[in-house]
C-alpha positions in Angstrom: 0.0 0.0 0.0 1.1 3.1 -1.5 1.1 6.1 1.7 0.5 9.6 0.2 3.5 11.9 1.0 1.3 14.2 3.5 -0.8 12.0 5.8 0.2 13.8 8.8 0.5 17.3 10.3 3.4 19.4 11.6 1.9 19.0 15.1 2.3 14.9 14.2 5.8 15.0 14.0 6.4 17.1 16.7 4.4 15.2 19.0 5.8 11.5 17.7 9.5 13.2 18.9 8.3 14.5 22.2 6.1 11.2 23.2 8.5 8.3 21.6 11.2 9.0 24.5 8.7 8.3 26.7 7.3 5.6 25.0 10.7 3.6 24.4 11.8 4.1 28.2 7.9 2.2 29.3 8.8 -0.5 26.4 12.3 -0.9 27.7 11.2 -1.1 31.8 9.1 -3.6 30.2 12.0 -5.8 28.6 14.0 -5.3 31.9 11.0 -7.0 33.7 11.0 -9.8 31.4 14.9 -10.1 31.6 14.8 -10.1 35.4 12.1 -13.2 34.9 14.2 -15.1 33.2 18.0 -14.6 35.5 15.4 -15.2 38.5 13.6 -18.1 36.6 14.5 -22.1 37.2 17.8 -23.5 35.4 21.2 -23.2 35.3 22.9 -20.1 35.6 25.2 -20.1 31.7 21.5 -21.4 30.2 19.6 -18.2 31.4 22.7 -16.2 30.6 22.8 -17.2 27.3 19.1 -17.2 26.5 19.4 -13.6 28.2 22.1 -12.4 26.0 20.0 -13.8 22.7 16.4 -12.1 24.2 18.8 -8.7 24.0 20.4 -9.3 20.9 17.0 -9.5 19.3 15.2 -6.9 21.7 17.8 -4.9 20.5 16.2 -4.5 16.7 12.8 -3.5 18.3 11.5 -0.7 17.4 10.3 0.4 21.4 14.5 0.3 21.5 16.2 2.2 18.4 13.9 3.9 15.8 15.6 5.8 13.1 13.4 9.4 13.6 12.8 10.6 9.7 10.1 12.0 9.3 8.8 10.6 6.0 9.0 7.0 7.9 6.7 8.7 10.8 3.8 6.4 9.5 6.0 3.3 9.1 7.7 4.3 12.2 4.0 4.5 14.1 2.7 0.8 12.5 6.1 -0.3 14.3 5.7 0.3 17.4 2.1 -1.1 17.5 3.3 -3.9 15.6 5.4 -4.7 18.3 3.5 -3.8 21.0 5.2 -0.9 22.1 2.5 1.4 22.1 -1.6 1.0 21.3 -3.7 2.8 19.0 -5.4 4.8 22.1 -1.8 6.0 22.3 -2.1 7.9 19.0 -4.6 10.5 21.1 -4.0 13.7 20.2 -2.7 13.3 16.9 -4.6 14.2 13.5 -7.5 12.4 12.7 -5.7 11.8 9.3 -2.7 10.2 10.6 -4.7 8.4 12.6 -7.4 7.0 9.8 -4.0 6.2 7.5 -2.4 4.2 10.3 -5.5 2.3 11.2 -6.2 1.4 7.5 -3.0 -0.2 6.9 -3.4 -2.0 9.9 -6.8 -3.4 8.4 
């Protein structure tokens, strides 16, 4: 699906960079949970190490981690982070009802 160039508002992208710090830290205090699951979890010691270390390694791609911030990916960059459950569609409040409808219909 094809995304017109101008889906989204000024105010869009300046809220996206002001909430996704916010955002990230909640998805990462999230991960660190999960992490402190598994080193407190039932097993040896090198085995949760080193399913630790590969849960990071591939944490480490997620979007609620590292997000390269360009703002013609904002869209892309929004279907992300729901994608992988980093944020919900009730946390796209407050941004244009247009960036909103074209997120929600490629999630469709």
């Amino acid at each position: 699906m094809i995304v017109e160039k101008r889906r989204f508002t000024k105010q869009d992208w300046k809220l996206f960079k002001e909430k996704l710090p916010g955002w990230q830290e909640a998805y990462m205090d999230k991960l660190n949970c999960e992490y402190m699951e598994i080193l407190n979890g039932e097993g040896n010691p090198s085995d949760k190490f080193w399913h630790l270390e590969k849960r990071i390694k591939d944490d480490k791609r997620s979007s609620g981690v590292q997000l390269q911030l360009a703002r013609t990916d904002l869209v892309w960059n929004l279907i992300a982070l729901i994608n992988n459950e980093v944020i919900s569609l009730e946390d796209l409040d407050g941004f244009s009802d247009t960036l909103k409808e074209t997120v929600d219909r490629i999630l469709a």
